[in-house]
N, CA, C and O of each residue as an XYZ file, in Angstrom:
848
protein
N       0.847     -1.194      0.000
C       0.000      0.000      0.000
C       0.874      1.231      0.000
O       1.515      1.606      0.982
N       0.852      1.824     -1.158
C       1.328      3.252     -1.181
C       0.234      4.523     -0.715
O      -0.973      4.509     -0.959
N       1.179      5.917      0.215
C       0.259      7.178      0.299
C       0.973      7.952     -0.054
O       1.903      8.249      0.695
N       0.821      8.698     -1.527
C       1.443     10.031     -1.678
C       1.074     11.081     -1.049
O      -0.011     11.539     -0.691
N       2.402     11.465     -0.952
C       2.258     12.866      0.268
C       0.847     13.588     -0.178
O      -0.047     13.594      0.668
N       0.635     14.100     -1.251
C       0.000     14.913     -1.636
C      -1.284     14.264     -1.517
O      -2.214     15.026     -1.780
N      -1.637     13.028     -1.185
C      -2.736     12.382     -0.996
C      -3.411     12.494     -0.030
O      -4.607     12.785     -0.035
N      -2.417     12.179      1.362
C      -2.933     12.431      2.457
C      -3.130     13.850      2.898
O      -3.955     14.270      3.709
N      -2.349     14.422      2.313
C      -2.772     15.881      2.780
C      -4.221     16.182      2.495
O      -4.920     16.777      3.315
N      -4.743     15.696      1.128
C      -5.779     16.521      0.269
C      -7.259     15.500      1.229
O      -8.402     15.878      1.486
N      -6.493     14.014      1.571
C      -7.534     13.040      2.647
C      -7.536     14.159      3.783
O      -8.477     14.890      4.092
N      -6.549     14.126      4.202
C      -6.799     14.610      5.626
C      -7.718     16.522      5.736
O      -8.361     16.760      6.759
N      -7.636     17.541      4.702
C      -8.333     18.191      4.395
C     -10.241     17.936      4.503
O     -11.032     18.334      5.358
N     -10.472     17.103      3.227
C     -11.443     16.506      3.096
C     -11.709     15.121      2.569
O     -11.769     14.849      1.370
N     -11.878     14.175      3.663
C     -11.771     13.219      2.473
C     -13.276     12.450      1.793
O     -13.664     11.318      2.080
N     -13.799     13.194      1.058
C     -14.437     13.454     -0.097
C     -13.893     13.700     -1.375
O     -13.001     14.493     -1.675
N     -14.713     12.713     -2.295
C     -13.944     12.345     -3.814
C     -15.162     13.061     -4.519
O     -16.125     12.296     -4.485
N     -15.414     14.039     -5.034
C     -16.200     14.269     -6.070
C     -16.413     13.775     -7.323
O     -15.649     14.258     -8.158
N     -17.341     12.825     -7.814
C     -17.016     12.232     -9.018
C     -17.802     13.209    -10.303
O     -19.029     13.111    -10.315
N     -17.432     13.746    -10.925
C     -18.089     14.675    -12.063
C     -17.950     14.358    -13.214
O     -17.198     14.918    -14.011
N     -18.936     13.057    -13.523
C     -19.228     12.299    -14.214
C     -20.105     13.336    -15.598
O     -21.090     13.945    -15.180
N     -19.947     13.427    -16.334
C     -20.413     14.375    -17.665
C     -19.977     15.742    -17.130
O     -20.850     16.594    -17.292
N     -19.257     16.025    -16.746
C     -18.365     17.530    -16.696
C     -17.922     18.072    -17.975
O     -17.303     17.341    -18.748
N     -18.204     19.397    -18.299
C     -17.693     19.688    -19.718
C     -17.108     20.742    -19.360
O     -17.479     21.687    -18.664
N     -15.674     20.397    -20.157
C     -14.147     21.245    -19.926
C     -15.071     22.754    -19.791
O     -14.731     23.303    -18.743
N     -16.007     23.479    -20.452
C     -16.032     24.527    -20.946
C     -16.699     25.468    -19.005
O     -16.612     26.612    -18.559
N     -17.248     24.242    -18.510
C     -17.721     24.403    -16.768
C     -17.113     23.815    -16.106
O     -17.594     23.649    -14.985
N     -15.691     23.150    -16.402
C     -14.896     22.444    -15.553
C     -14.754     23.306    -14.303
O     -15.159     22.933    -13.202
N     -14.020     24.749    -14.578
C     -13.414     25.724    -13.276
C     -14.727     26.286    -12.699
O     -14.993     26.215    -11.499
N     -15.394     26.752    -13.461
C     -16.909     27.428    -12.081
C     -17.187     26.234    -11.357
O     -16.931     26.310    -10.155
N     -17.668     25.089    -11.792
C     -17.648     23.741    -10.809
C     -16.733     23.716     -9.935
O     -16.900     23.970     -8.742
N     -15.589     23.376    -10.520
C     -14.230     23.346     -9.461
C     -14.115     24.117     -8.764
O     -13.500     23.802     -7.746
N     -14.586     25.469     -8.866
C     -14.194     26.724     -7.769
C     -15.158     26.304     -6.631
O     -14.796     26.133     -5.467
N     -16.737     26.120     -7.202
C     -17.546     25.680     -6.214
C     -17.358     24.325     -5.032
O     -17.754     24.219     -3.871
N     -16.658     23.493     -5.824
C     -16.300     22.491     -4.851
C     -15.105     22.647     -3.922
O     -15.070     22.316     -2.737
N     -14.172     23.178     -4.608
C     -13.207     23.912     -3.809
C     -13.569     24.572     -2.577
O     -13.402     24.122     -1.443
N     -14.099     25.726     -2.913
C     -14.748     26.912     -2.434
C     -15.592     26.122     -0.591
O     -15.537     26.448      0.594
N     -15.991     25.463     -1.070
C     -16.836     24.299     -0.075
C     -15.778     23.295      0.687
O     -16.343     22.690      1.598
N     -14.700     23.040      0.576
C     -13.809     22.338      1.042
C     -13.214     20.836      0.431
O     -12.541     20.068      1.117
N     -13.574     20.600     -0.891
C     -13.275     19.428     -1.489
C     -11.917     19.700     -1.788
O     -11.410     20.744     -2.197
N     -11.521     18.852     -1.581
C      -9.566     18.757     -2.146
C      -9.408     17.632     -2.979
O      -8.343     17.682     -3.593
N     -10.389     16.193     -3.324
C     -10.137     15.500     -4.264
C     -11.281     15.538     -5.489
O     -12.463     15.457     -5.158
N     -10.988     15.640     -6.657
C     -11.986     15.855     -7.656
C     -11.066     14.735     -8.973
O      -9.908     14.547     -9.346
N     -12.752     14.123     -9.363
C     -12.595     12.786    -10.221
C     -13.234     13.178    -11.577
O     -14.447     13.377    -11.513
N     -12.664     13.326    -12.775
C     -13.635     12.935    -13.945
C     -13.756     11.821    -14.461
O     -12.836     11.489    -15.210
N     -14.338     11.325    -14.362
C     -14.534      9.728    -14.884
C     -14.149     10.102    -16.398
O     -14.494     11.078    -17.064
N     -13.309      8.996    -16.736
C     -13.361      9.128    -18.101
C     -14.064      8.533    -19.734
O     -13.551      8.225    -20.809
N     -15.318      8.579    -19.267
C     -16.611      8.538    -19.555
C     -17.221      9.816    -19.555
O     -18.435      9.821    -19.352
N     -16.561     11.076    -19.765
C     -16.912     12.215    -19.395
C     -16.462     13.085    -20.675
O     -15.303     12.973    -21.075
N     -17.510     14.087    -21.423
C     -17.150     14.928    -22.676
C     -15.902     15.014    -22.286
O     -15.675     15.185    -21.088
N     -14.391     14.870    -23.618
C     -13.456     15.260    -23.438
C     -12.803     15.435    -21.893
O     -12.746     16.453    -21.203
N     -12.421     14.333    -21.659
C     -12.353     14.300    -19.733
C     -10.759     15.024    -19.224
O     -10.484     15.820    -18.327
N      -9.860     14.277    -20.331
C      -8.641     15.013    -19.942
C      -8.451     16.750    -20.023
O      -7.501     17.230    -19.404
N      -9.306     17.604    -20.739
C      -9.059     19.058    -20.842
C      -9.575     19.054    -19.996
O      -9.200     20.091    -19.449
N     -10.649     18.341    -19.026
C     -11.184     18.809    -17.760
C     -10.687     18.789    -16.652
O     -10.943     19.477    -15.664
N      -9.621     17.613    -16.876
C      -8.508     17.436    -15.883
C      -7.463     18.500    -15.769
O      -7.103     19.002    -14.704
N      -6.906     18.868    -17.223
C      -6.241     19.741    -16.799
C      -6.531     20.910    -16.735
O      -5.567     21.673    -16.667
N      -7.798     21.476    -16.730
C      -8.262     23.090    -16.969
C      -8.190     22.615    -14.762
O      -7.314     22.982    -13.979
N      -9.033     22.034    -14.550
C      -9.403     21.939    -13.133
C      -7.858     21.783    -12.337
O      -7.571     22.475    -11.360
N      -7.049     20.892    -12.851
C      -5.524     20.791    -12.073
C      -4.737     22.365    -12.215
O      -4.137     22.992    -11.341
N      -5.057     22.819    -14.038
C      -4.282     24.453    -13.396
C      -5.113     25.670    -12.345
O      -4.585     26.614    -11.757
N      -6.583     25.262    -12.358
C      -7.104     26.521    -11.875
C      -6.939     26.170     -9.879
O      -7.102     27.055     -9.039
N      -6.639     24.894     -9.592
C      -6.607     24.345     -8.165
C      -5.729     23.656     -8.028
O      -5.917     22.475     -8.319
N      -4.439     24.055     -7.549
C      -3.477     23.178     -6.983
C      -3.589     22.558     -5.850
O      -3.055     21.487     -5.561
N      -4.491     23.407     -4.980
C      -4.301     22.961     -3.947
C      -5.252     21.929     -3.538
O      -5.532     21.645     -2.373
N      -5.770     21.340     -4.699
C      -6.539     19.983     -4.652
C      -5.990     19.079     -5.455
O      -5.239     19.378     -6.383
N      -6.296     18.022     -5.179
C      -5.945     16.570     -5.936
C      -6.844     16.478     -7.018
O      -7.994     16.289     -6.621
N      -6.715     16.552     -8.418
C      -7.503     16.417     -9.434
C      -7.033     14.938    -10.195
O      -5.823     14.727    -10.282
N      -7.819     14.108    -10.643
C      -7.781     12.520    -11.488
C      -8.449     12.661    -12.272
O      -9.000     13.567    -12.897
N      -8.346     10.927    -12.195
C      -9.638     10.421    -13.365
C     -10.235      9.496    -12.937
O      -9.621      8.756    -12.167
N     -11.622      9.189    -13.262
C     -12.596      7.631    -12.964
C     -12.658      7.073    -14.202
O     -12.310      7.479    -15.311
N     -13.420      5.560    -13.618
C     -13.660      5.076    -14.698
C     -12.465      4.216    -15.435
O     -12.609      3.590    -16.485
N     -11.397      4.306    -14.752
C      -9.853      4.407    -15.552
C      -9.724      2.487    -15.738
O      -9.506      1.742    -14.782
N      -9.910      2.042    -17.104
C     -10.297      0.099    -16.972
C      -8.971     -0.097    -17.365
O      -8.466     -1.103    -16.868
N      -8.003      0.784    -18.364
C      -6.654     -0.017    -18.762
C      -5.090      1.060    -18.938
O      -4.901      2.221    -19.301
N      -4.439      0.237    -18.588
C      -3.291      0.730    -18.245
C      -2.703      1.790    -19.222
O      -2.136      2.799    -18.804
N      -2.878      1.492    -20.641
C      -2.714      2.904    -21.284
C      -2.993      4.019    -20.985
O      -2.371      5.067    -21.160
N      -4.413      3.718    -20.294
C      -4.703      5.654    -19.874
C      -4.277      5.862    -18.588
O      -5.105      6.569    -18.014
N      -3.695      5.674    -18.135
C      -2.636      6.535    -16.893
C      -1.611      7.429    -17.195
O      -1.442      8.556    -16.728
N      -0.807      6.711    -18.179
C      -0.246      8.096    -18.723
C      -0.534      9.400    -19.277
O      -0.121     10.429    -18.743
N      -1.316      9.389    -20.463
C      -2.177     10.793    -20.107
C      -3.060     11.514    -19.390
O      -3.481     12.671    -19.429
N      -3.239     10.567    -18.732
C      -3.969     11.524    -16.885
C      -2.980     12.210    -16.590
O      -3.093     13.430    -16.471
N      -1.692     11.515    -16.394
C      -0.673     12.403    -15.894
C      -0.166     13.716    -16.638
O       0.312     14.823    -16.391
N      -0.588     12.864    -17.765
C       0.353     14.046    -18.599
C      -0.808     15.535    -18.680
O      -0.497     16.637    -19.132
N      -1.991     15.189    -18.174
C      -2.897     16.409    -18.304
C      -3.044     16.563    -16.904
O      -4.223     16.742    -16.601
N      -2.409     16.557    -16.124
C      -2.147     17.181    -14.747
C      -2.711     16.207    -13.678
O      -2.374     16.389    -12.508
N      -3.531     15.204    -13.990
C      -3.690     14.104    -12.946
C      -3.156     13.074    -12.221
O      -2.373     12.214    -12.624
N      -3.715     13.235    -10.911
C      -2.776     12.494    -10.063
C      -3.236     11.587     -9.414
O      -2.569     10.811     -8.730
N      -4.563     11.572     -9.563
C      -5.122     10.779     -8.735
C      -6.333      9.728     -9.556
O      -7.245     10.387    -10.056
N      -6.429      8.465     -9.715
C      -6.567      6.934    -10.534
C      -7.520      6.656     -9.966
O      -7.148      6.256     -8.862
N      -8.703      6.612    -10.042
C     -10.055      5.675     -9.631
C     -10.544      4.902    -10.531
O     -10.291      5.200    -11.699
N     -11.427      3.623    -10.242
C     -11.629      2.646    -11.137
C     -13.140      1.949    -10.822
O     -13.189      1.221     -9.830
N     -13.573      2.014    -11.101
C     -14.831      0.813    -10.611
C     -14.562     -0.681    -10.263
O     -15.387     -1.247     -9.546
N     -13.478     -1.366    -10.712
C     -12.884     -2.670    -10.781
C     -11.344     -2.399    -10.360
O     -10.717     -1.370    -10.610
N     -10.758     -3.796     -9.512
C      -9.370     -3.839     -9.446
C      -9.335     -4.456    -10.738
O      -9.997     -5.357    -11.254
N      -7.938     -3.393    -11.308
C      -7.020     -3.778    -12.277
C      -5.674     -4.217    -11.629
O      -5.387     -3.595    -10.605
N      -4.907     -5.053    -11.986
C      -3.832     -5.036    -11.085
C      -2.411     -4.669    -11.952
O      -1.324     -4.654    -11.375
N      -2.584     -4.297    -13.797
C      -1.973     -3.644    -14.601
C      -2.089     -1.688    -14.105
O      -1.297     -0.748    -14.034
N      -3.488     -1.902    -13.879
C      -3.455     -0.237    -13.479
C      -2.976      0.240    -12.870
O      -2.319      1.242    -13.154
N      -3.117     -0.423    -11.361
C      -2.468      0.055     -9.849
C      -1.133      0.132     -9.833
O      -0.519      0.801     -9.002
N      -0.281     -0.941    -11.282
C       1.073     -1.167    -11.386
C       1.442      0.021    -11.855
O       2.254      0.804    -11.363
N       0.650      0.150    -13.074
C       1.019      1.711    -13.901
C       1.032      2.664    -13.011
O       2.117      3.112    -12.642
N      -0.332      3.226    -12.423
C       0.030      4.219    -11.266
C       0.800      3.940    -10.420
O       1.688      4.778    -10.575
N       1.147      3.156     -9.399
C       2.483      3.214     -8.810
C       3.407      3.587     -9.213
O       4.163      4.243     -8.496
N       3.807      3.214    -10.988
C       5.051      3.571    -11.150
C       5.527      4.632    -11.126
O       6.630      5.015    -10.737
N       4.036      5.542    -11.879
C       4.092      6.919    -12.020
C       4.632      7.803    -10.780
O       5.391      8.765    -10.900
N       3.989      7.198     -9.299
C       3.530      7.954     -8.578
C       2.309      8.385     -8.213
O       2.208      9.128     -7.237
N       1.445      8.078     -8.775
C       0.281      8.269     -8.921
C      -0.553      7.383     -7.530
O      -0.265      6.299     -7.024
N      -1.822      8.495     -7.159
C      -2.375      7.961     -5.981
C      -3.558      6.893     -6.222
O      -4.539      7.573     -5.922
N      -3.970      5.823     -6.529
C      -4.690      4.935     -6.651
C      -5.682      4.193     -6.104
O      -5.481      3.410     -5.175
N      -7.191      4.455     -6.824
C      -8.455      3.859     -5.408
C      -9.112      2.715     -6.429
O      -9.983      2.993     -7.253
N      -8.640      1.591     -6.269
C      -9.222      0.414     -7.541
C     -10.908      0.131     -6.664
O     -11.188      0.361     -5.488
N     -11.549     -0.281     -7.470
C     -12.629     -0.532     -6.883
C     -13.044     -1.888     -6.606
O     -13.198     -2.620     -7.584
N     -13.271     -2.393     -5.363
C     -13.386     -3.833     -4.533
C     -14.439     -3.771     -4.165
O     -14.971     -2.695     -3.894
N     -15.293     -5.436     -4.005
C     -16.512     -5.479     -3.318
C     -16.220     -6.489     -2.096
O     -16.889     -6.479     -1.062
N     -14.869     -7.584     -2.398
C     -14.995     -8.680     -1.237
C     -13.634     -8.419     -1.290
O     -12.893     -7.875     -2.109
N     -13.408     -9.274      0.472
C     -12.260     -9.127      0.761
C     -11.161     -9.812      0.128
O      -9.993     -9.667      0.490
N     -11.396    -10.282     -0.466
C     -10.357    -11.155     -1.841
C      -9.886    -10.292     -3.121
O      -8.885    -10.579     -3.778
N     -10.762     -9.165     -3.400
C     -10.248     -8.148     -3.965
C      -9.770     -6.943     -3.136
O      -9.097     -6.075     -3.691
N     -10.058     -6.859     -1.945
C      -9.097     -6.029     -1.576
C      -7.830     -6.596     -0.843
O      -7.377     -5.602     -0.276
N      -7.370     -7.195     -0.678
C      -6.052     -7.598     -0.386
C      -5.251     -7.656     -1.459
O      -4.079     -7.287     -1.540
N      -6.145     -8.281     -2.529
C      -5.020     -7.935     -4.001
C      -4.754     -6.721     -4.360
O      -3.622     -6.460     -4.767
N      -5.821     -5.656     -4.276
C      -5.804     -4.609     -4.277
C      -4.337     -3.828     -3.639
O      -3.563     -2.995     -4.111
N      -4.399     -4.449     -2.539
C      -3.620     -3.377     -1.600
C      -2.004     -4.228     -1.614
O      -1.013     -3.727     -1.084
N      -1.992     -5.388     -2.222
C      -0.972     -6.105     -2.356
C       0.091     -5.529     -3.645
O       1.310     -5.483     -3.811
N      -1.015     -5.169     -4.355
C      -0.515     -4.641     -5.818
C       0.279     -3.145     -6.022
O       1.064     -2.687     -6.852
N      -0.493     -2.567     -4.572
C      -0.160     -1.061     -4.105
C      -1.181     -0.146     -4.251
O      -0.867      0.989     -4.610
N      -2.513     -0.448     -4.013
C      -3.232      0.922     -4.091
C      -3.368      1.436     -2.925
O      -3.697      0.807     -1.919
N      -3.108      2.682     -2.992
C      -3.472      3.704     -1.654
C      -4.495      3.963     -1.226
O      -4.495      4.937     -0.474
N      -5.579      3.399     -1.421
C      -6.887      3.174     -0.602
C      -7.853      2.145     -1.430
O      -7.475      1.562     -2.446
N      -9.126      2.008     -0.865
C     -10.109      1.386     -1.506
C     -11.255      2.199     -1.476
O     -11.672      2.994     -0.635
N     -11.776      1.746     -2.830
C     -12.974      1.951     -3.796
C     -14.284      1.132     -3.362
O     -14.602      0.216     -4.121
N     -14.915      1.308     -2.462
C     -15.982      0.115     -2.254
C     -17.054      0.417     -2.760
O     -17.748      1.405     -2.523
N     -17.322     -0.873     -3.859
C     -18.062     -0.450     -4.875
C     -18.681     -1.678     -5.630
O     -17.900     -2.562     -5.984
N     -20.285     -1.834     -5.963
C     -21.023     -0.786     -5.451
C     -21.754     -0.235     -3.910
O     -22.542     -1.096     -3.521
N     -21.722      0.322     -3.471
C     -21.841      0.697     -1.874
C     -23.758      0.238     -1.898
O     -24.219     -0.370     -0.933
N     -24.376      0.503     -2.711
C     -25.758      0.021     -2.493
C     -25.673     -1.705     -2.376
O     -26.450     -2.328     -1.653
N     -24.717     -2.301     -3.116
C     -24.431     -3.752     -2.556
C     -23.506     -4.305     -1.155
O     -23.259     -5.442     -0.755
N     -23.159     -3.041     -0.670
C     -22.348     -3.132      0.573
C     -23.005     -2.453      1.679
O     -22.674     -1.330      2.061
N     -24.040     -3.221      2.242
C     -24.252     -2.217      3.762
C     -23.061     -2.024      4.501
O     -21.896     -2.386      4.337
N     -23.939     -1.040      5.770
C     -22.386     -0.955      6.740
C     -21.785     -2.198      7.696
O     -20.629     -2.169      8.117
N     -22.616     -3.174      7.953
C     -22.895     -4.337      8.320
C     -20.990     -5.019      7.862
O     -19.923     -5.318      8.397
N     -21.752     -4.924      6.363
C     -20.241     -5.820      5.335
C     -19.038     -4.626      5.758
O     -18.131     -5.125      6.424
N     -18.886     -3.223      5.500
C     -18.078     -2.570      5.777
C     -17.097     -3.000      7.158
O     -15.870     -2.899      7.128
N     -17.903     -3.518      8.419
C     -17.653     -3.405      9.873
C     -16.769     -4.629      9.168
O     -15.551     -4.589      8.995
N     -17.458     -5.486      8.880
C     -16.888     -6.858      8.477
C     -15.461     -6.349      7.977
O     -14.369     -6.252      8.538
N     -15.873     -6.090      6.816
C     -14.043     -6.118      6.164
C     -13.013     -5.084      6.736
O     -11.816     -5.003      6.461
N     -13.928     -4.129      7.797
C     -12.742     -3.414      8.561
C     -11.987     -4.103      9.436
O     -10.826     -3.708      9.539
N     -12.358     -5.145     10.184
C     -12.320     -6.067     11.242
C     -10.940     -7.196     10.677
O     -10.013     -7.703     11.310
N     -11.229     -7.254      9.605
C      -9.929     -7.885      8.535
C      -8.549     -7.630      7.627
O      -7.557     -8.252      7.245
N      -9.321     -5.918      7.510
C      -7.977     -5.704      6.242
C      -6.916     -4.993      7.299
O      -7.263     -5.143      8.471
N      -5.811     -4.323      7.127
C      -4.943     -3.485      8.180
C      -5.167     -2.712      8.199
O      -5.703     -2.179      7.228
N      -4.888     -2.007      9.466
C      -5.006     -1.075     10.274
C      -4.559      0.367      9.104
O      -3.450      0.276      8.577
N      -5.085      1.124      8.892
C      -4.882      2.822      8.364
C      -4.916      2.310      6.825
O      -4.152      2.913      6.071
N      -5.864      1.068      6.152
C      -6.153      1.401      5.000
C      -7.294      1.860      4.854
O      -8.192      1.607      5.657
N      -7.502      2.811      3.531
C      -8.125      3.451      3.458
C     -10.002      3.150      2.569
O     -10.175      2.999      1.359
N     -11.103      3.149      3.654
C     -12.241      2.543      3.052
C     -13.172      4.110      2.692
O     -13.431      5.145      3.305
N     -13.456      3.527      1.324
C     -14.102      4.794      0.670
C     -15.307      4.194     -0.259
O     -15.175      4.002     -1.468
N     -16.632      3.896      0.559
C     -17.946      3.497      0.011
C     -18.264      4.716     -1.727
O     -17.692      5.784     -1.947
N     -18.949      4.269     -2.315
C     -18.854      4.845     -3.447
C     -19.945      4.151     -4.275
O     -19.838      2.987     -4.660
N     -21.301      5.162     -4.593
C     -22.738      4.338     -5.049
C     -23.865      4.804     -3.979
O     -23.743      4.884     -2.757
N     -24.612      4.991     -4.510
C     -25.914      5.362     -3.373
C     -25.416      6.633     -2.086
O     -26.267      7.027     -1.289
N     -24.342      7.030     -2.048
C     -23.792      7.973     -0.712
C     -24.710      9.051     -0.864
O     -24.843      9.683     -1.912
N     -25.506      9.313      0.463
C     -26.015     10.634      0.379
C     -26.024     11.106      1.905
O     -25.641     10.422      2.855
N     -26.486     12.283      1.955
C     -25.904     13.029      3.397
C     -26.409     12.341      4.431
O     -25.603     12.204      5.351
N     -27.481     11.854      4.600
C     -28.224     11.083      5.474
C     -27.820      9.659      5.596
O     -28.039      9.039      6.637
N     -27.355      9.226      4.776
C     -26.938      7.537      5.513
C     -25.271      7.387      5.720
O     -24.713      6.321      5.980
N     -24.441      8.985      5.508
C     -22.908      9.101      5.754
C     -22.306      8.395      7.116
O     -21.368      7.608      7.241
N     -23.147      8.939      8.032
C     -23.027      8.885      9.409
C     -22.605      6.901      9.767
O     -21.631      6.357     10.286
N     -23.733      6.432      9.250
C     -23.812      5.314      9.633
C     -22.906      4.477      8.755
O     -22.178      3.802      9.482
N     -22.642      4.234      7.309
C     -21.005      3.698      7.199
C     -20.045      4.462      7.778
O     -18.962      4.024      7.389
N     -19.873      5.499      8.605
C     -19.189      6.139      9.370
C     -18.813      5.391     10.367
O     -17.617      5.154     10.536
N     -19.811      4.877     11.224
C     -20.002      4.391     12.276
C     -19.097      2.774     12.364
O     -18.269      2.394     13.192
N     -19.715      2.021     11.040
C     -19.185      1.040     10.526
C     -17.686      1.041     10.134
O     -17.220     -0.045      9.790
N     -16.826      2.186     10.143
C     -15.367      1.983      9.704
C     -15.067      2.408      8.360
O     -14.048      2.058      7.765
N     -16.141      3.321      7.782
C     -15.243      3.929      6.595
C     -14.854      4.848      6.531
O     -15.284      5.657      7.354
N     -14.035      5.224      5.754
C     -12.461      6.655      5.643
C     -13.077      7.878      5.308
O     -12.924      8.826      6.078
N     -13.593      7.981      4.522
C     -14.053      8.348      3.619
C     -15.712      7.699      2.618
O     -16.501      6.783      2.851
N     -15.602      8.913      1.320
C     -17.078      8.666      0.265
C     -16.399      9.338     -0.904
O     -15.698     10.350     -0.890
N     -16.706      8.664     -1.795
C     -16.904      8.857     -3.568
C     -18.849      9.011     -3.368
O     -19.768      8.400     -2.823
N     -18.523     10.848     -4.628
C     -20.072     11.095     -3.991
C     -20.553     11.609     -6.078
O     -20.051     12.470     -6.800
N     -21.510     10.746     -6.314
C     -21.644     11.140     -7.891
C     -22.712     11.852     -8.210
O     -22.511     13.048     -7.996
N     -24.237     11.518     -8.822
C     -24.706     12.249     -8.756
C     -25.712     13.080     -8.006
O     -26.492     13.797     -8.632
N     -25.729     13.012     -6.628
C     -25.826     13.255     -5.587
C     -24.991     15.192     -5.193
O     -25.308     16.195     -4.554
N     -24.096     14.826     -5.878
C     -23.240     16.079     -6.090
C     -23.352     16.927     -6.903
O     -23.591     18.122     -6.726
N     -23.101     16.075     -8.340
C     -23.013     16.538     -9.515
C     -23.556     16.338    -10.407
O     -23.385     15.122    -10.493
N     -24.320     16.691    -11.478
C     -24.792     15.914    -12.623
C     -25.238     16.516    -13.722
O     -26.327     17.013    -13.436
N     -24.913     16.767    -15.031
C     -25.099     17.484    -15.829
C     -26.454     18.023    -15.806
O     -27.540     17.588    -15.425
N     -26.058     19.079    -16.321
C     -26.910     20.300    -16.318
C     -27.706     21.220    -14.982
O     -28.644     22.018    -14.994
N     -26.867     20.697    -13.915
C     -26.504     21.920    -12.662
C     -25.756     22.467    -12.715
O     -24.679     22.110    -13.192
N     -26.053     23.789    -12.153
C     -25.345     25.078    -12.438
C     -24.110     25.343    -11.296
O     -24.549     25.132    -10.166
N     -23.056     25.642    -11.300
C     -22.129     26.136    -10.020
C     -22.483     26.453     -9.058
O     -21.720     26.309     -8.104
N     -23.794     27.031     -8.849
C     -23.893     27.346     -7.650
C     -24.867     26.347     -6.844
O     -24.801     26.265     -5.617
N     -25.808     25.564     -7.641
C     -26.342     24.269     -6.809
C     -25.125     23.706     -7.095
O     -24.686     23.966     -5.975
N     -24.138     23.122     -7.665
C     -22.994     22.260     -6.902
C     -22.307     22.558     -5.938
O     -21.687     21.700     -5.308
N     -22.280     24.056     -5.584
C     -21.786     24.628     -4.721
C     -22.539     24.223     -3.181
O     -21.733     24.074     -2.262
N     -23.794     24.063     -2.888
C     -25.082     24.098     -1.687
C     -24.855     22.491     -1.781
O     -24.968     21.841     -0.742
N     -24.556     21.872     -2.932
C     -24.869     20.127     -2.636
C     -23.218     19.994     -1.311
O     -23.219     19.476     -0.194
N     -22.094     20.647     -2.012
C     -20.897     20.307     -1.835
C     -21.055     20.688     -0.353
O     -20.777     19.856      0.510
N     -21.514     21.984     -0.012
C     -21.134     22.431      1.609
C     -22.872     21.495      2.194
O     -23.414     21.823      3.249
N     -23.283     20.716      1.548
C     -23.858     19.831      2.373
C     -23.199     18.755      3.101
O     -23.156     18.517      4.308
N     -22.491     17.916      1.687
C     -22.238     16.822      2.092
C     -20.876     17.258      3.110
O     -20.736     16.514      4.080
N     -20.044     18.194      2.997
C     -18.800     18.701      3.973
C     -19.643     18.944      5.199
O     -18.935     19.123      6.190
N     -20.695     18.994      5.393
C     -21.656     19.534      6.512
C     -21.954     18.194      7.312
O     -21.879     18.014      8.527
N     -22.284     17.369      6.386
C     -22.647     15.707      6.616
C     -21.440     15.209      7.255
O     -21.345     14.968      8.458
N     -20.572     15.074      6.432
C     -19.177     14.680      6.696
C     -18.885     14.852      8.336
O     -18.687     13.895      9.085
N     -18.895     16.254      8.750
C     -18.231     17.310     10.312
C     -19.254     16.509     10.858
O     -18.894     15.945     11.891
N     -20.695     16.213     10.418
C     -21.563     15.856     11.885
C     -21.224     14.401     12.080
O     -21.745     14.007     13.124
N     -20.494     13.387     11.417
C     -20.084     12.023     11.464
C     -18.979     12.017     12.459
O     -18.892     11.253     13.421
N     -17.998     13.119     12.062
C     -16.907     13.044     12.956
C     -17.442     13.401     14.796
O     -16.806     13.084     15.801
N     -19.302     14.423     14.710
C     -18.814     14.812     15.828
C     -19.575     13.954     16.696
O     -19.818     14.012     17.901
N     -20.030     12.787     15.390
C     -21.025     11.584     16.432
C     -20.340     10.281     16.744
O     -20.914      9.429     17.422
C-alpha cells in the first residue's frame, strides 16, 4: 500500500472524492471553484466524461491545492495521459492489477474498486493507496464493519454508489475513511452554484459524522 504525500494531505483536508461524471471542460473551473470553495480537495472525472482530460487539466491548473484525477480508468494505457494532463489521482470501478502497477510507477495515488475481501487484499498487495468500495448500495455498513475487522489497520475505506448526506453517518459508524459522492453532487446540467449548496452539504454531513 502506497500514500502520496500529496494524498494524504488533500484526505486529511477533506476526504471526499467528487465524481463529475459528464463535466464539460467549458464548466470544468466554475464547478471546481464551487467544490473547492466548499472544502473538497479531491476531484474525479470519470473518463466517460465529454473530453475528460481538458477537464482534468483546466481543473488541475485553476486548483493546486486539490488533488484532481480520473474515474472510470479500466486499462493501463490511460494513466499516462492523466498524468500528462495534470492528474494524479486513478479511480476505477474494478481492481485492475496492470493499473495500480502503472500508477504506482508513475507515482500516482490509486483507489481500484473492490466489493470482497479477496479483492481487496489484491488490491492493496498490488499497491493501491486506498479502496474503492463499490457498489456501496451492494455493501451495507454491516459488510463494511466486516471487512474493517480484517484488512490493516490505516487502510483506506471509501464506500462509493448510493452515498447521500443522510446515511454518511452510519457507514461512518461502521469503519469507513471516507465517500466517492456522484450524482448526488453533480450531474449534468446543474449550475455552479447548486454544486456549490450540494458540496457544503455533504462537507456539513461529513463534520456531523466526525462529531457523532
Amino acid at each position: 500500500m502506497i500514500q502520496p504525500i500529496e494524498f494524504d494531505a488533500a484526505f486529511a483536508a477533506c476526504p471526499l472524492v467528487a465524481i463529475l461524471r459528464g463535466l464539460r471542460p467549458e464548466e470544468a473551473v466554475d464547478v471546481g471553484r464551487a467544490l473547492v470553495d466548499a472544502g473538497f480537495r479531491l476531484l474525479e472525472v470519470p473518463l466517460n466524461s465529454p473530453d475528460p482530460l481538458r477537464s482534468i487539466a483546466a481543473l488541475s491548473r485553476a486548483f493546486p491545492q486539490a488533488m484532481v484525477g480520473a474515474g472510470t480508468v479500466l486499462r493501463r494505457q490511460e494513466v499516462g495521459p492523466i498524468q500528462a494532463a495534470g492528474g494524479r489521482l486513478i479511480v476505477a470501478p474494478n481492481f485492475s492489477a496492470a493499473v495500480v502497477q502503472e500508477t504506482r510507477e508513475l507515482g500516482l495515488a490509486c483507489l481500484p474498486g473492490v466489493a470482497t475481501p479477496t479483492e481487496a487484499f489484491a488490491a492493496l498487495d498490488a499497491g493501491a493507496t486506498g479502496l474503492k468500495l463499490f457498489p456501496a448500495e451492494a455493501i451495507p455498513p454491516a459488510a463494511v464493519k466486516a471487512m474493517r475487522a480484517v484488512l490493516p489497520r490505516g487502510v483506506r475505506l471509501l464506500p462509493v454508489g448510493g452515498i447521500a448526506a443522510d446515511n454518511m453517518a452510519e457507514y461512518r459508524a461502521a469503519g469507513a475513511d471516507g465517500f466517492g459522492i456522484g450524482s448526488a453532487l453533480f450531474k449534468p446540467g446543474l449550475s455552479a452554484a447548486e454544486v456549490g449548496l450540494r458540496a457544503q452539504a455533504f462537507v456539513d454531513a461529513w463534520a456531523g459524522t466526525i462529531r457523532a
